[in-house]
Each structure stands twice: as structure tokens, then as C-alpha cells.
N, CA, C and O atoms as a GROMACS GRO file, in nm:
protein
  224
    1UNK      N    1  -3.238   0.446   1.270
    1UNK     CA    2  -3.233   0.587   1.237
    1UNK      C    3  -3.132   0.656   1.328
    1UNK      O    4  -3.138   0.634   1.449
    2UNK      N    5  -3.031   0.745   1.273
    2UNK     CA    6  -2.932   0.843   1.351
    2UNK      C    7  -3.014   0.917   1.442
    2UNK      O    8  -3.132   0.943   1.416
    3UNK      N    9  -2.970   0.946   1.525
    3UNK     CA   10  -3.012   1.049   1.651
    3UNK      C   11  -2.967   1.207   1.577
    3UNK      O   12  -2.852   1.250   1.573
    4UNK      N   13  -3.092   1.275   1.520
    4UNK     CA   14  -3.051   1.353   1.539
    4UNK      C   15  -3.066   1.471   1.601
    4UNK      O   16  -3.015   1.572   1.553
    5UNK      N   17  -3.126   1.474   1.697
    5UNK     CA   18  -3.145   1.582   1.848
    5UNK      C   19  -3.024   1.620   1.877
    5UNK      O   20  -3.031   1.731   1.929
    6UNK      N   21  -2.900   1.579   1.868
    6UNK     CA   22  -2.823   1.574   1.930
    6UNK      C   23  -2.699   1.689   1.806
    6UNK      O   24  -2.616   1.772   1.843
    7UNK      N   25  -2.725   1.659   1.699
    7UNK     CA   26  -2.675   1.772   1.610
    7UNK      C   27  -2.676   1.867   1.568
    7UNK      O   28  -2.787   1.901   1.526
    8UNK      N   29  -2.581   1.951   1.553
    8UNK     CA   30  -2.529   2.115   1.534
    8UNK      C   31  -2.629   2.121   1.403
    8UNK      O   32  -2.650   2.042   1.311
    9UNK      N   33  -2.677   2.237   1.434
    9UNK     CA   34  -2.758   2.310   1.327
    9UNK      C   35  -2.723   2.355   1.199
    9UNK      O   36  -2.802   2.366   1.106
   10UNK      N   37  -2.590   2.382   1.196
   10UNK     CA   38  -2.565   2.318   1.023
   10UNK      C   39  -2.532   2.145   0.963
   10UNK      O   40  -2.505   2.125   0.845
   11UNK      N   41  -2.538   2.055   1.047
   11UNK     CA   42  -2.526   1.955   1.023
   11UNK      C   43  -2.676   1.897   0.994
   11UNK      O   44  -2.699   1.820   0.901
   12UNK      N   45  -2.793   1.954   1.102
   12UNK     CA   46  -2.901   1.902   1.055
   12UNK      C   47  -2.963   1.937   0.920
   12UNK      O   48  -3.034   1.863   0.853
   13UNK      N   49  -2.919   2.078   0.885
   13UNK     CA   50  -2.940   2.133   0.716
   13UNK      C   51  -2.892   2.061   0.638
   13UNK      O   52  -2.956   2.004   0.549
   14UNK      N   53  -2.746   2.050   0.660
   14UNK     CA   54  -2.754   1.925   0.520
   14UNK      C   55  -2.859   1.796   0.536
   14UNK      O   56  -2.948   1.771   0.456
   15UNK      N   57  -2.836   1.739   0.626
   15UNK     CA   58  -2.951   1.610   0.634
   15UNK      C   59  -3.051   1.674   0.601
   15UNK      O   60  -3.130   1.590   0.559
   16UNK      N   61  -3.106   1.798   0.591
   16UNK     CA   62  -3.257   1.818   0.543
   16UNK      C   63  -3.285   1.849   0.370
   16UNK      O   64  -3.376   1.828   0.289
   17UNK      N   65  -3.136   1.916   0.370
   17UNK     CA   66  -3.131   1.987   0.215
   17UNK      C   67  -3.126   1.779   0.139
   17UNK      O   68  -3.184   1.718   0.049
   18UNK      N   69  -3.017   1.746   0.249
   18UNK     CA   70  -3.022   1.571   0.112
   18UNK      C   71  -3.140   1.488   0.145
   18UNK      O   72  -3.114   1.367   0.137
   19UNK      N   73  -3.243   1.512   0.175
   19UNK     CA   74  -3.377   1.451   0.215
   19UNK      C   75  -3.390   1.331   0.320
   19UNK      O   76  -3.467   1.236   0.325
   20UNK      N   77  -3.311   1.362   0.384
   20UNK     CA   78  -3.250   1.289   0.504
   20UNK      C   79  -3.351   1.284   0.605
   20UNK      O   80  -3.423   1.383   0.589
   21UNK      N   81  -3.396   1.205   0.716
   21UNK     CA   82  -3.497   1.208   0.834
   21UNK      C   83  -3.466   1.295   0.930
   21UNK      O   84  -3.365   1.272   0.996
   22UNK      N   85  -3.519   1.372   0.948
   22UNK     CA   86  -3.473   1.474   1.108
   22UNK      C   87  -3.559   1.495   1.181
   22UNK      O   88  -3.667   1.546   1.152
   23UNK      N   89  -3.513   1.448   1.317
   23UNK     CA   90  -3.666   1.454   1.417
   23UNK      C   91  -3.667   1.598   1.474
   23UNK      O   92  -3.559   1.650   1.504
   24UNK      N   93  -3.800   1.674   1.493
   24UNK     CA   94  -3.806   1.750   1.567
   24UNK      C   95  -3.751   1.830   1.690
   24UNK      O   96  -3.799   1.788   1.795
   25UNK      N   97  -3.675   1.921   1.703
   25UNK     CA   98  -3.614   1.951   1.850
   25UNK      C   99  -3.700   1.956   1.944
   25UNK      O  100  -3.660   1.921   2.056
   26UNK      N  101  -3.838   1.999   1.929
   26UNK     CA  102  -3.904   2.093   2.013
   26UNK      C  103  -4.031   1.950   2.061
   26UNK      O  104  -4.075   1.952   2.176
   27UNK      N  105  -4.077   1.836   1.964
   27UNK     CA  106  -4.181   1.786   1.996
   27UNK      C  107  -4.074   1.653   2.030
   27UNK      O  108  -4.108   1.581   2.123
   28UNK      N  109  -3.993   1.632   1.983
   28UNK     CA  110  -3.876   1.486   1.947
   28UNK      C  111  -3.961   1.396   1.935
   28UNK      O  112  -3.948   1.287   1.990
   29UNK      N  113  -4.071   1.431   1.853
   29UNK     CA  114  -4.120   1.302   1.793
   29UNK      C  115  -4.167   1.267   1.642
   29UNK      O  116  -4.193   1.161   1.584
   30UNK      N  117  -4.168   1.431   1.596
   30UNK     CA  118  -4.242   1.481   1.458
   30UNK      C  119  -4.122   1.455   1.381
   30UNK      O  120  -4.012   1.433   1.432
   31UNK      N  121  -4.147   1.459   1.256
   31UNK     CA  122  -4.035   1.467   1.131
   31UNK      C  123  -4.046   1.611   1.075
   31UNK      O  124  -4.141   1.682   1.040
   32UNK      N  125  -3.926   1.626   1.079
   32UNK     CA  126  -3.878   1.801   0.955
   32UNK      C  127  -3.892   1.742   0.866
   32UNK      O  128  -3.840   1.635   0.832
   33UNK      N  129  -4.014   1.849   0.782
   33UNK     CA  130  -4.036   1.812   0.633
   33UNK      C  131  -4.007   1.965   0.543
   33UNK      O  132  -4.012   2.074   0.600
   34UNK      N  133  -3.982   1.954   0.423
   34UNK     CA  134  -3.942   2.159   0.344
   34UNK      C  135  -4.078   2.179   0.362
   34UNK      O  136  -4.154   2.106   0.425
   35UNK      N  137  -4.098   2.254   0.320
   35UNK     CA  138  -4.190   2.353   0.283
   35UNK      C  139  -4.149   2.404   0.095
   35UNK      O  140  -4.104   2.514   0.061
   36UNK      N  141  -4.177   2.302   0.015
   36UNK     CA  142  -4.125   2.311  -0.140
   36UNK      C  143  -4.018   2.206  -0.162
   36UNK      O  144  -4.035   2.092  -0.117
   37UNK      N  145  -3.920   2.235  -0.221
   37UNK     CA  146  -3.816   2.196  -0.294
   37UNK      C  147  -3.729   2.214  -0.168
   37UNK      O  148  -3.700   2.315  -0.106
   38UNK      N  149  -3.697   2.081  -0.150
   38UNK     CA  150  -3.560   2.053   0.005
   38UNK      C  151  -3.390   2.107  -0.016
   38UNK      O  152  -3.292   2.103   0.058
   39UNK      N  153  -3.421   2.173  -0.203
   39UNK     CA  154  -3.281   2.184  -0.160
   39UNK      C  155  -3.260   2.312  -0.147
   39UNK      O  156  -3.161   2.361  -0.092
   40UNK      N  157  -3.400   2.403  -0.223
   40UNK     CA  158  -3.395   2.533  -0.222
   40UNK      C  159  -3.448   2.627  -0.174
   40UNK      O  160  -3.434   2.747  -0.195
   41UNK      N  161  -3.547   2.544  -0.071
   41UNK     CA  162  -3.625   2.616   0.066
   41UNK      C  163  -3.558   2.662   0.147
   41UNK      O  164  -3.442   2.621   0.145
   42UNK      N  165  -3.594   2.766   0.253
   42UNK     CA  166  -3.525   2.786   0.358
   42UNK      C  167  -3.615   2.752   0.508
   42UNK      O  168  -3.590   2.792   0.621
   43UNK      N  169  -3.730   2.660   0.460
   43UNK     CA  170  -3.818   2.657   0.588
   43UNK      C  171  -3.884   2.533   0.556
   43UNK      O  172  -3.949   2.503   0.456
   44UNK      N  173  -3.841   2.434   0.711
   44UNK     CA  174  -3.897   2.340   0.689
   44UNK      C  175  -3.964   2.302   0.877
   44UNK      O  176  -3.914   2.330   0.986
   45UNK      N  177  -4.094   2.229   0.839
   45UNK     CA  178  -4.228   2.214   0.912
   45UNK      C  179  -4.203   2.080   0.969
   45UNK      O  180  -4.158   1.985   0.904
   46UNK      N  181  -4.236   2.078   1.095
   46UNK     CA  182  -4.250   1.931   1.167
   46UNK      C  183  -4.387   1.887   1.133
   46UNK      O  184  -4.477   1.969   1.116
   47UNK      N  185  -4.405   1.769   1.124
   47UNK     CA  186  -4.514   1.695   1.057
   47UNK      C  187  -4.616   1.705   1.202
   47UNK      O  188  -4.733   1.737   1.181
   48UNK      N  189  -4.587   1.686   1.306
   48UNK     CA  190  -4.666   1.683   1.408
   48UNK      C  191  -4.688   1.835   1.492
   48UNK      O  192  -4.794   1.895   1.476
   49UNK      N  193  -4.612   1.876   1.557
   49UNK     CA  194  -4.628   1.980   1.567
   49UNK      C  195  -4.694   2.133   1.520
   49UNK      O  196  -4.777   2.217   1.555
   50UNK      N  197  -4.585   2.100   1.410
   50UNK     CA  198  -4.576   2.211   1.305
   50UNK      C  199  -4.477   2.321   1.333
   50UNK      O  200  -4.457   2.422   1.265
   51UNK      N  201  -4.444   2.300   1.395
   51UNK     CA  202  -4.309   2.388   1.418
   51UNK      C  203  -4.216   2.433   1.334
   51UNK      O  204  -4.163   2.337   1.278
   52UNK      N  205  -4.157   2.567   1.289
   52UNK     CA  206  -4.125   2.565   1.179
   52UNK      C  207  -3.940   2.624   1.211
   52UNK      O  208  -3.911   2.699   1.304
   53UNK      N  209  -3.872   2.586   1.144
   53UNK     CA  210  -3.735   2.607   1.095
   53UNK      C  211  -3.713   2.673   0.980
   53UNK      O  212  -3.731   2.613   0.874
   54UNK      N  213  -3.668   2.811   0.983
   54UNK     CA  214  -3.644   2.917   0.896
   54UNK      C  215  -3.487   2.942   0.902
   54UNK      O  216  -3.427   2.940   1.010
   55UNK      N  217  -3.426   2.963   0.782
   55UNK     CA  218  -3.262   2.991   0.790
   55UNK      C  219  -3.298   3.065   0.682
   55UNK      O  220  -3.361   3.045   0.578
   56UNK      N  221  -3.230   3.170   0.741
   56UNK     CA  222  -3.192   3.275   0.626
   56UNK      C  223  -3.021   3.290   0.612
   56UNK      O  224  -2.972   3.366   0.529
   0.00000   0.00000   0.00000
């Protein structure tokens, strides 16, 4: 799996919008999952945490 802690915050959106794996910033252990439809959400939830990522 790519590291991605380490990537710019529009780079991790696409990996999230193309259903791509993205680990958590905040727990670095949870997975970013949407919250709906990955390509047309704007908020997506760490599986462990729950931490949430909102882009408007």
C-alpha cells in the first residue's frame, strides 16, 4: 500500500474520490471511508477513529 500520510490534500481527494485506500492523518491507522457516493460526497469518515474530512 502507498504511504499516504505523506500527501498534499488535493492529491489525497482524488485517491478518495477513485476509491483508493487512504490512511488516516490524525489516528495513522484507520481508513478514509465517504460518507455516500465517493465521487460526490464531500465528507469522508475514518473507520477507526471517526474523524471526519469535509471539503467544501
Amino acid at each position: 500500500m502507498k504511504d499516504t500520510l505523506t500527501l498534499m490534500p488535493h492529491e489525497r481527494l482524488k485517491m478518495l474520490r477513485n476509491g483508493e485506500i487512504v490512511l488516516c492523518t490524525h489516528c495513522k491507522v484507520g481508513i478514509m471511508q465517504p460518507i455516500g457516493d465517493a465521487v460526490k460526497t464531500n465528507t469522508f469518515q475514518c473507520n477507526k477513529c471517526k474523524r471526519q474530512m469535509i471539503f467544501n
